[in-house]
Every structure is written in C-alpha cells, then in structure tokens.
N, CA, C and O atoms as a printed pandas DataFrame, in Angstrom:
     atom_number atom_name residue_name chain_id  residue_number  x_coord  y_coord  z_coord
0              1         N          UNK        A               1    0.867    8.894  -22.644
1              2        CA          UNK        A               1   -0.291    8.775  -21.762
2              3         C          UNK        A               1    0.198    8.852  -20.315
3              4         O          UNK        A               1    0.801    7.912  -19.798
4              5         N          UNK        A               2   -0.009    9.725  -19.823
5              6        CA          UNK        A               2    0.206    9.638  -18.370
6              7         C          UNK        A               2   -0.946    9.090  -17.264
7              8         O          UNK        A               2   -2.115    9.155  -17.645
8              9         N          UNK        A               3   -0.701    8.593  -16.012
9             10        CA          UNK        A               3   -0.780    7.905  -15.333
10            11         C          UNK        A               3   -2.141    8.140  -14.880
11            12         O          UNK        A               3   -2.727    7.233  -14.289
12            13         N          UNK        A               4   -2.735    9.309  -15.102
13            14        CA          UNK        A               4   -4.184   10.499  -14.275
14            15         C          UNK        A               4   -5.254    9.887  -15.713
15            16         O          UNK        A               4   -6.451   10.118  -15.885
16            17         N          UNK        A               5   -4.449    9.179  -16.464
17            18        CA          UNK        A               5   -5.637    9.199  -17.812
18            19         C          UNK        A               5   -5.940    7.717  -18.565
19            20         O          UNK        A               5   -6.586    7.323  -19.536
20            21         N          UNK        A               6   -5.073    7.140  -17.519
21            22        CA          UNK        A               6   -4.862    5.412  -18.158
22            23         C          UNK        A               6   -6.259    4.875  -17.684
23            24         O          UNK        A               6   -6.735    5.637  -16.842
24            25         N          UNK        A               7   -7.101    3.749  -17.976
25            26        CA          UNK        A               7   -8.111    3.166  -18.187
26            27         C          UNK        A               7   -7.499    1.726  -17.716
27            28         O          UNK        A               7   -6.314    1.395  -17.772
28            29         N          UNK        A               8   -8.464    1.049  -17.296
29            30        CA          UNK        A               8   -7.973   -0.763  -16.784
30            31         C          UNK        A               8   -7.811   -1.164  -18.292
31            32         O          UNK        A               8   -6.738   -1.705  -18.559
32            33         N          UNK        A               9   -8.474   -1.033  -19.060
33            34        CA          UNK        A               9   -8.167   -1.379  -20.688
34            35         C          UNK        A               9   -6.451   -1.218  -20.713
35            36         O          UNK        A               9   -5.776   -2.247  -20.734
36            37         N          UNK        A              10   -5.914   -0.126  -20.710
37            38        CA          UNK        A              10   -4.639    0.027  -20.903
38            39         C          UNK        A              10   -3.921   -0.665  -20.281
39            40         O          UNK        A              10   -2.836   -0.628  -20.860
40            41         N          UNK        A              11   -3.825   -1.668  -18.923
41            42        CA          UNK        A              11   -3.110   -1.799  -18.131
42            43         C          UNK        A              11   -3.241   -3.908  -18.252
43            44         O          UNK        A              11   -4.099   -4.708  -18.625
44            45         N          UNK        A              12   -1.753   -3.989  -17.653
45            46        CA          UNK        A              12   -1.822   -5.411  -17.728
46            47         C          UNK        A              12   -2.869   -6.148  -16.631
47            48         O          UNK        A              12   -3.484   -5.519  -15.769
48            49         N          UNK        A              13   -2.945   -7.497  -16.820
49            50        CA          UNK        A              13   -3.994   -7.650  -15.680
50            51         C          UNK        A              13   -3.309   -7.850  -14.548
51            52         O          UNK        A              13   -3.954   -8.006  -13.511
52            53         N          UNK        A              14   -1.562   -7.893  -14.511
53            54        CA          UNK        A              14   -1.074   -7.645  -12.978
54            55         C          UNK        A              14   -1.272   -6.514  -12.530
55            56         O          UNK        A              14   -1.615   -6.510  -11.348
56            57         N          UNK        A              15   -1.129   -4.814  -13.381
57            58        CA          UNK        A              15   -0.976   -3.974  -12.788
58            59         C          UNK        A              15   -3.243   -3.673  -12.628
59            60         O          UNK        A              15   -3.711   -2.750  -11.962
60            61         N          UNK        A              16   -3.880   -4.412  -13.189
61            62        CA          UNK        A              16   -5.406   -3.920  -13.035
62            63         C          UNK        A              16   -5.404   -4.856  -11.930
63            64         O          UNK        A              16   -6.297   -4.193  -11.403
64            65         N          UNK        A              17   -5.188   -5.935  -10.969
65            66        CA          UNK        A              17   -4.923   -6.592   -9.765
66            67         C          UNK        A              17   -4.503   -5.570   -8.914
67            68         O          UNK        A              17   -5.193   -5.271   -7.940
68            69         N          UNK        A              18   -3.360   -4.947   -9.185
69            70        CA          UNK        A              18   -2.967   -3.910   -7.997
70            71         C          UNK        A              18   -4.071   -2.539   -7.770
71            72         O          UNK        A              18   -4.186   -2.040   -6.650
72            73         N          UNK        A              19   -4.708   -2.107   -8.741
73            74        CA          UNK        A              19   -5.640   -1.442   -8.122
74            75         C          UNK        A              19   -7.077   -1.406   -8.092
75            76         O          UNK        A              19   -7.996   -0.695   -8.499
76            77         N          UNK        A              20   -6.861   -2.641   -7.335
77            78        CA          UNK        A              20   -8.449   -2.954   -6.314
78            79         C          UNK        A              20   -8.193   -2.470   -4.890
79            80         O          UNK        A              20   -7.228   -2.532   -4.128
80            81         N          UNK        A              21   -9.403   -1.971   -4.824
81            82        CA          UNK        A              21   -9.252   -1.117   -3.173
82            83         C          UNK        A              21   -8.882    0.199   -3.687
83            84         O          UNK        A              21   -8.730    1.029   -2.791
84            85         N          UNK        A              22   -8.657    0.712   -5.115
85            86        CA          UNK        A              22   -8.404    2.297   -5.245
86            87         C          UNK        A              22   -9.806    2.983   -5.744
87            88         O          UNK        A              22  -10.836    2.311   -5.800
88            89         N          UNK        A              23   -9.777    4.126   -6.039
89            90        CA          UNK        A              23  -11.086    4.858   -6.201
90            91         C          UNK        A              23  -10.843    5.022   -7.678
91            92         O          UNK        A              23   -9.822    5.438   -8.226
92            93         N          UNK        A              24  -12.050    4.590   -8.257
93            94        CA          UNK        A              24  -11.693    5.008   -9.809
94            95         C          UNK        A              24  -12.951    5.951  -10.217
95            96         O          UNK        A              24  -14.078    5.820   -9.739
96            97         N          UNK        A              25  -12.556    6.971  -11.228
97            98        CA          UNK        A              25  -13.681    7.338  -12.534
98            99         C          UNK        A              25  -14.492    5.956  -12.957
99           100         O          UNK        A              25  -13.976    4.878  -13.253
100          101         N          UNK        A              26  -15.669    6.226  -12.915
101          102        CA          UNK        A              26  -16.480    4.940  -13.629
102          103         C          UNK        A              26  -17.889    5.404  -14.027
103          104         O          UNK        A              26  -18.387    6.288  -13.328
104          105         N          UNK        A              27  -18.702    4.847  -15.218
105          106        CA          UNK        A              27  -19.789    5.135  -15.655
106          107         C          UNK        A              27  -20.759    6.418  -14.980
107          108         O          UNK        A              27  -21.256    7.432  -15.471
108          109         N          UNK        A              28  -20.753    5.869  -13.715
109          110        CA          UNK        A              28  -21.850    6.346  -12.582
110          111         C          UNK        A              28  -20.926    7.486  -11.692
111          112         O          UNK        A              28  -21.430    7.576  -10.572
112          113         N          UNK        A              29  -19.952    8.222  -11.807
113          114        CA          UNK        A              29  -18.909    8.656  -11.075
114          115         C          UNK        A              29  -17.820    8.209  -10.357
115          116         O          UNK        A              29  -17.149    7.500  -11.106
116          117         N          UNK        A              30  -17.234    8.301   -9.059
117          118        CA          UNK        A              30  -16.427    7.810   -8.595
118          119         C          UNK        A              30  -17.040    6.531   -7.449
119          120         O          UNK        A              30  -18.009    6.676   -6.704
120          121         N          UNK        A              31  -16.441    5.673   -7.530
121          122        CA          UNK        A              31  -16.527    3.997   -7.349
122          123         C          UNK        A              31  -15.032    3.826   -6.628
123          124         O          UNK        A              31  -14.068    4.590   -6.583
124          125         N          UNK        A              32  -15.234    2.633   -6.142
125          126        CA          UNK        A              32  -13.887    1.907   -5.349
126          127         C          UNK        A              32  -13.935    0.345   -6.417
127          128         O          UNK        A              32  -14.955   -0.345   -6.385
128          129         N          UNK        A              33  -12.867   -0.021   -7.212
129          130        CA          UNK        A              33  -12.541   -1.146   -7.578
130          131         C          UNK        A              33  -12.704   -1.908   -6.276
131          132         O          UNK        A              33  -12.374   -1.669   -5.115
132          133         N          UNK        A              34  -13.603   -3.348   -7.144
133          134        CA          UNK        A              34  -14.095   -4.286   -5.726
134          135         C          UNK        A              34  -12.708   -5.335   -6.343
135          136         O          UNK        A              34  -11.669   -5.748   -5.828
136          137         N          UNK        A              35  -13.185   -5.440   -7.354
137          138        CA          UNK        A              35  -12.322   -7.374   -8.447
138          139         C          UNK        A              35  -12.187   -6.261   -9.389
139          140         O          UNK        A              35  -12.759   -5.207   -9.666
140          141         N          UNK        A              36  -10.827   -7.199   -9.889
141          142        CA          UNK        A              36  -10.282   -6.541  -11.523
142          143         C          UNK        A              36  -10.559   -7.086  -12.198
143          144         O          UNK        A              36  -10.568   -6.635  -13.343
144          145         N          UNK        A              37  -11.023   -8.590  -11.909
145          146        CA          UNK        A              37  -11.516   -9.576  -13.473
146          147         C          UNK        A              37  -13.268  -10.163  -12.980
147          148         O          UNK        A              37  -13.375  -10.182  -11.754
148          149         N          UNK        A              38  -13.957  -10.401  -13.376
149          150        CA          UNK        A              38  -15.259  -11.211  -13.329
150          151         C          UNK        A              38  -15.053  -12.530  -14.156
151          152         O          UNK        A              38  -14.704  -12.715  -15.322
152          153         N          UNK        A              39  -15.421  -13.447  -13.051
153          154        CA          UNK        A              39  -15.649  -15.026  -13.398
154          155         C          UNK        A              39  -16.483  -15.436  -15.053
155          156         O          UNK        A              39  -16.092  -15.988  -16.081
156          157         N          UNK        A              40  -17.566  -14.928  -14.682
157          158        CA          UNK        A              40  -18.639  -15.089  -15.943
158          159         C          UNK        A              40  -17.528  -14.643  -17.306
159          160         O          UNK        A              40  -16.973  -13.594  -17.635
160          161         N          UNK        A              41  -17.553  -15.630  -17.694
161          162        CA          UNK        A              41  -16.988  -15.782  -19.532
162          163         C          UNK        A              41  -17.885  -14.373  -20.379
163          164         O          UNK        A              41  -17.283  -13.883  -21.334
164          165         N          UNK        A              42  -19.245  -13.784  -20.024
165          166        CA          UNK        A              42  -20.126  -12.948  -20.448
166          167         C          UNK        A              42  -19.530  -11.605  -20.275
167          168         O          UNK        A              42  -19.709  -10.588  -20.945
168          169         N          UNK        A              43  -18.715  -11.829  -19.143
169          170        CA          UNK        A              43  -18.358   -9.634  -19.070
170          171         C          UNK        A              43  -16.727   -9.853  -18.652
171          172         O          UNK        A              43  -16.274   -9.427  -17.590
172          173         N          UNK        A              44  -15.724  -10.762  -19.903
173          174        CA          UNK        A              44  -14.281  -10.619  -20.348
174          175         C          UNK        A              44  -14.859   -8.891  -20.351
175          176         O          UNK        A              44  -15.896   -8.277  -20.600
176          177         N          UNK        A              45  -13.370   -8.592  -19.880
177          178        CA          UNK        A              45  -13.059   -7.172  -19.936
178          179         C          UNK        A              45  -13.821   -6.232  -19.014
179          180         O          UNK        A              45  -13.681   -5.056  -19.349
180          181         N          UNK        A              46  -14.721   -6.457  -17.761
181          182        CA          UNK        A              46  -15.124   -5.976  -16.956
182          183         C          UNK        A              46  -14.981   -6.030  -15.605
183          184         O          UNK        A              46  -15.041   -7.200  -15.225
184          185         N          UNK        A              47  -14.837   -5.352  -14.833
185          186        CA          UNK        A              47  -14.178   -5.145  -13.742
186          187         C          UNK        A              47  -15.899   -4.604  -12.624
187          188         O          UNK        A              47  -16.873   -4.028  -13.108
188          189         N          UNK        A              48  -15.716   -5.118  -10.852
189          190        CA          UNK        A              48  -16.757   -5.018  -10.152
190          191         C          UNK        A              48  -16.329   -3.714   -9.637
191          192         O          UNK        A              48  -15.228   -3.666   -9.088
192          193         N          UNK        A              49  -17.200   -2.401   -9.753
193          194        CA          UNK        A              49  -17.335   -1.258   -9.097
194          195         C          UNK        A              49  -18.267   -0.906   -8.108
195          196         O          UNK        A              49  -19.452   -0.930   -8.441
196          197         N          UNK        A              50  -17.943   -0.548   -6.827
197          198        CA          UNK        A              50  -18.846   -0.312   -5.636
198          199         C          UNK        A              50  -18.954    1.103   -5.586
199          200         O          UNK        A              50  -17.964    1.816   -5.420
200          201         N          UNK        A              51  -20.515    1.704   -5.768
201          202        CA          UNK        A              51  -20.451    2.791   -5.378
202          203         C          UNK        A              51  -20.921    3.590   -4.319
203          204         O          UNK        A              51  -21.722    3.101   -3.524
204          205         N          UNK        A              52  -20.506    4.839   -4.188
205          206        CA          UNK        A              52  -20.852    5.273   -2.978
206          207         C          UNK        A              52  -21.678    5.944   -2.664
207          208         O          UNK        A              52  -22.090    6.041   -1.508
208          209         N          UNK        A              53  -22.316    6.868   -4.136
209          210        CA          UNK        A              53  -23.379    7.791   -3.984
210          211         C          UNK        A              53  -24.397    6.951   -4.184
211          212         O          UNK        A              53  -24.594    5.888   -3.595
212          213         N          UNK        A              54  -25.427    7.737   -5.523
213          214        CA          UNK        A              54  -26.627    7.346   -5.662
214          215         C          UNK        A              54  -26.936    5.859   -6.664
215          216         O          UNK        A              54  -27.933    5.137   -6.661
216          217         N          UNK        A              55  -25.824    5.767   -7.379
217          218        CA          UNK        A              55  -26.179    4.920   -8.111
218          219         C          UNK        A              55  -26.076    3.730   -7.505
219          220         O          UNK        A              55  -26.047    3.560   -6.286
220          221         N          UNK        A              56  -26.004    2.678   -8.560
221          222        CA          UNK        A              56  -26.493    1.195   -8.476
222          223         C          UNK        A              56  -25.270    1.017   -6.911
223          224         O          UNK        A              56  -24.311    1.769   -6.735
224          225         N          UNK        A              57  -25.619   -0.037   -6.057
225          226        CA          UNK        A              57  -24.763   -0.500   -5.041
226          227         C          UNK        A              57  -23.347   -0.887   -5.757
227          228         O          UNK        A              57  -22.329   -0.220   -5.572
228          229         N          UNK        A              58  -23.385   -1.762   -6.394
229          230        CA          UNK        A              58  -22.467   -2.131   -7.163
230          231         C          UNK        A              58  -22.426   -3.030   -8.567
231          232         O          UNK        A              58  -22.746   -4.218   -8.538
232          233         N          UNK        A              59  -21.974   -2.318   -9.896
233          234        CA          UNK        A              59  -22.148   -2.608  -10.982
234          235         C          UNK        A              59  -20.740   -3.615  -11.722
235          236         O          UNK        A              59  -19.802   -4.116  -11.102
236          237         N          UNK        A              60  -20.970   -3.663  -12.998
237          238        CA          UNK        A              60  -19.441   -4.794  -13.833
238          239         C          UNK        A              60  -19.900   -3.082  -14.763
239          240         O          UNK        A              60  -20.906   -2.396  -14.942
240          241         N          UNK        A              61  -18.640   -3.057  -15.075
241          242        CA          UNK        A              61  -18.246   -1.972  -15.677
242          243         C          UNK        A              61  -17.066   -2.212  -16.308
243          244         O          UNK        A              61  -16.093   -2.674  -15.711
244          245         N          UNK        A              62  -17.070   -1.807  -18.015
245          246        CA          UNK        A              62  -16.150   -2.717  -18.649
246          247         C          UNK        A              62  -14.860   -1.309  -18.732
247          248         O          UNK        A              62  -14.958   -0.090  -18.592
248          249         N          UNK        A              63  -13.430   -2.454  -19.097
249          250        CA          UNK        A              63  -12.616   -1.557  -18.500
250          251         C          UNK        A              63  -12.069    0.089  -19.122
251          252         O          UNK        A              63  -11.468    0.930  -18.454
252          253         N          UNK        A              64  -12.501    0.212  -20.613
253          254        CA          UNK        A              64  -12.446    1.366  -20.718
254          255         C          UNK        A              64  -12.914    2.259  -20.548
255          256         O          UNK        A              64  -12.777    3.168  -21.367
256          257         N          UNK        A              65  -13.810    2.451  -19.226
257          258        CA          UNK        A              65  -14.088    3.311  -18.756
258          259         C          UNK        A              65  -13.345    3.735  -17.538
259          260         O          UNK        A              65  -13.201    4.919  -17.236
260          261         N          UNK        A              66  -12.805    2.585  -16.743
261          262        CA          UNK        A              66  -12.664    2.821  -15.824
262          263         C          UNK        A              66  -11.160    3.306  -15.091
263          264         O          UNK        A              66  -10.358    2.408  -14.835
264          265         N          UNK        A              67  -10.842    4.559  -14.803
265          266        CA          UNK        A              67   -9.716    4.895  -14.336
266          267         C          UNK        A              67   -9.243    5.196  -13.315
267          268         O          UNK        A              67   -9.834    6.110  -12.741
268          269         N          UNK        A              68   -8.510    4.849  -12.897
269          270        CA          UNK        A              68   -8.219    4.783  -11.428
270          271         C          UNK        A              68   -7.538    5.750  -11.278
271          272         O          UNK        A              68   -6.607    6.172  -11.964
272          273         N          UNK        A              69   -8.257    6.359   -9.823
273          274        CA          UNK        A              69   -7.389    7.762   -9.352
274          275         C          UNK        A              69   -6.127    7.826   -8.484
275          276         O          UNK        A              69   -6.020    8.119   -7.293
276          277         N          UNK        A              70   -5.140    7.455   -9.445
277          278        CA          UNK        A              70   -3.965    7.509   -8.148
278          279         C          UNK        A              70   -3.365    8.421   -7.390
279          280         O          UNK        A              70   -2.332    8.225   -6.750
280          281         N          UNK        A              71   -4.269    9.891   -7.460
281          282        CA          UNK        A              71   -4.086   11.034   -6.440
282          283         C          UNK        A              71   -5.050   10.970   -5.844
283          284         O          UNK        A              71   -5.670   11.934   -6.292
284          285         N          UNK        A              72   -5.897   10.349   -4.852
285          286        CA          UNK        A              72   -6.651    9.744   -3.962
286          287         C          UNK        A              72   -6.261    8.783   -3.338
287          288         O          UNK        A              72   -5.811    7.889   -4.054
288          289         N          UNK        A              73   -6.246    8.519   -1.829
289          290        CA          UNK        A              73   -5.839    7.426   -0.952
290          291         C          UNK        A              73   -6.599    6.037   -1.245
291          292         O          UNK        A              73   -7.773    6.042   -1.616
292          293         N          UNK        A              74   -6.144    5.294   -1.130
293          294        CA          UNK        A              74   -6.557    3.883   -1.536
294          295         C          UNK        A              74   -7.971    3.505   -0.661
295          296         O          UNK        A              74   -7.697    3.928    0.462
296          297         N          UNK        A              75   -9.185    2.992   -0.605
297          298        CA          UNK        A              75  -10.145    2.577   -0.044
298          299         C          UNK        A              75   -9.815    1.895    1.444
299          300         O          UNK        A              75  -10.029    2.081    2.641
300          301         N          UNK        A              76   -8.752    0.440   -0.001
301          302        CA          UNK        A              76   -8.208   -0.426    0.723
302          303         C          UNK        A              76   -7.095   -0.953   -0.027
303          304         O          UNK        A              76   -6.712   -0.651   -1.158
304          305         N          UNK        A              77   -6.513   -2.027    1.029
305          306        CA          UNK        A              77   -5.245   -2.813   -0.527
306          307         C          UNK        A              77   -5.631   -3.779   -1.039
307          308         O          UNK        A              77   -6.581   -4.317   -0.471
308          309         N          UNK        A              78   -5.141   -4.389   -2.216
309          310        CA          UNK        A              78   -5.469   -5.472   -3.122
310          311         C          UNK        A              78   -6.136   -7.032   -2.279
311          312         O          UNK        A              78   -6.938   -7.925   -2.553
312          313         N          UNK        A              79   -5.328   -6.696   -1.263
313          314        CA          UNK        A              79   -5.946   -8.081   -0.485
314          315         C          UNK        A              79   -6.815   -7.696    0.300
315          316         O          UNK        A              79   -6.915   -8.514    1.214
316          317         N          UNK        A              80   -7.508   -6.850    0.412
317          318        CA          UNK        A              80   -8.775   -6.249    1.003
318          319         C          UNK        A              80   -8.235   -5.609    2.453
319          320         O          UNK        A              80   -8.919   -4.770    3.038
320          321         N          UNK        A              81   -7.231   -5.971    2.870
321          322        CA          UNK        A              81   -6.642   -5.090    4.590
322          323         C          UNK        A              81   -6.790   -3.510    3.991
323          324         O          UNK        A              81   -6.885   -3.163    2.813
324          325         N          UNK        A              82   -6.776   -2.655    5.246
325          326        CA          UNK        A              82   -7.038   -1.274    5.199
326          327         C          UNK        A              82   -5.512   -1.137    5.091
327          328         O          UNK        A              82   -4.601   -1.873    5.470
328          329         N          UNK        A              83   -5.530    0.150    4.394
329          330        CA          UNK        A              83   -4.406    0.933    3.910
330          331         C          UNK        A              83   -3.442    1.613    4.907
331          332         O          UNK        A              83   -4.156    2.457    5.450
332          333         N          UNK        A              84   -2.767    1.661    5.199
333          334        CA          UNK        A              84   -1.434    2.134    6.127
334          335         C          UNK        A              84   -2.020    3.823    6.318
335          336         O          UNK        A              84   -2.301    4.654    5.455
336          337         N          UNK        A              85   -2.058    3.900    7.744
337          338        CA          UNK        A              85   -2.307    5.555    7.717
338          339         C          UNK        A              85   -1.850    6.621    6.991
339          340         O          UNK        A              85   -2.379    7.722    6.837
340          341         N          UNK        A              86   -0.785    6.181    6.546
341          342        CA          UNK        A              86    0.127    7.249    5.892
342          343         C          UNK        A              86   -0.643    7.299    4.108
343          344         O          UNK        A              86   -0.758    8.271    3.362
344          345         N          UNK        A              87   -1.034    5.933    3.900
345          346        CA          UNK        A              87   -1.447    6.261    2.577
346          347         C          UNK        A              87   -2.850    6.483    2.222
347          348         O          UNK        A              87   -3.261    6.445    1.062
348          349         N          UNK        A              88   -3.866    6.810    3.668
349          350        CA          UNK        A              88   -5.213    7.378    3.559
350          351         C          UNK        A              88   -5.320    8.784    3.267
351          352         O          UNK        A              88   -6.428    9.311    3.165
C-alpha cells in the first residue's frame, strides 16, 4: 500500500494526529482534517472534516474514507500554526 492510498483507518492514531491541518479525500470531496479523534464514545473511528466547497461546513467522517493527500501543502500543522512557506 503506498502512501497516495492509505485511509486514517490504516494508520496509527499517532501518525492520524500528524495529519490534521492536511487536505484529505473525504465523502463530500476534498476537506482539511480539523481533529483526528471525536470525544463522543458514538463516532469511535471518526475523524472532523472542514469543507471548502459546497457541502456541509463541517462533517465526522469515519476513517475509511478518509485519505490524506500528502502531495498537497498542508492547510496547517497539527497544532493549528500555519505551515512554513516552503511547505505551502
């Protein structure tokens, strides 16, 4: 499985922590990971997606859908600061 095709399902929850603030594939198209985990005991395995077009503002979208594009510049970084010019 290479890296363009992995899903937050596949990934540990340190490495689904590191990409919040990246742009992922998700239900509704492309989204920016907001949170990698949701509080509510009700949506284990769902992750908060913000989107940018038409759909919902922002949905829980569970994680095998969701893949993160790591040939796209980051939104932002994990701790919410903006991304280093070099990596926009």
């Amino acid at each position: 499985m290479t890296e363009h095709n992995r899903t937050l399902l596949d990934m540990t929850p340190e490495e689904r922590e590191q990409c919040v603030g990246m742009w992922v594939n998700a239900t509704c198209g492309l989204g920016i990971l907001k949170s990698s985990t949701i509080s509510d005991e009700r949506f284990k395995g769902f992750a908060y997606v913000e989107y940018t077009d038409d759909c919902d503002e922002a949905a829980e979208e569970p994680y095998r859908v969701l893949a993160p594009r790591f040939d796209l510049p980051r939104a932002w970084n994990p701790d919410g600061t903006p991304p280093s010019p070099s990596r926009r």
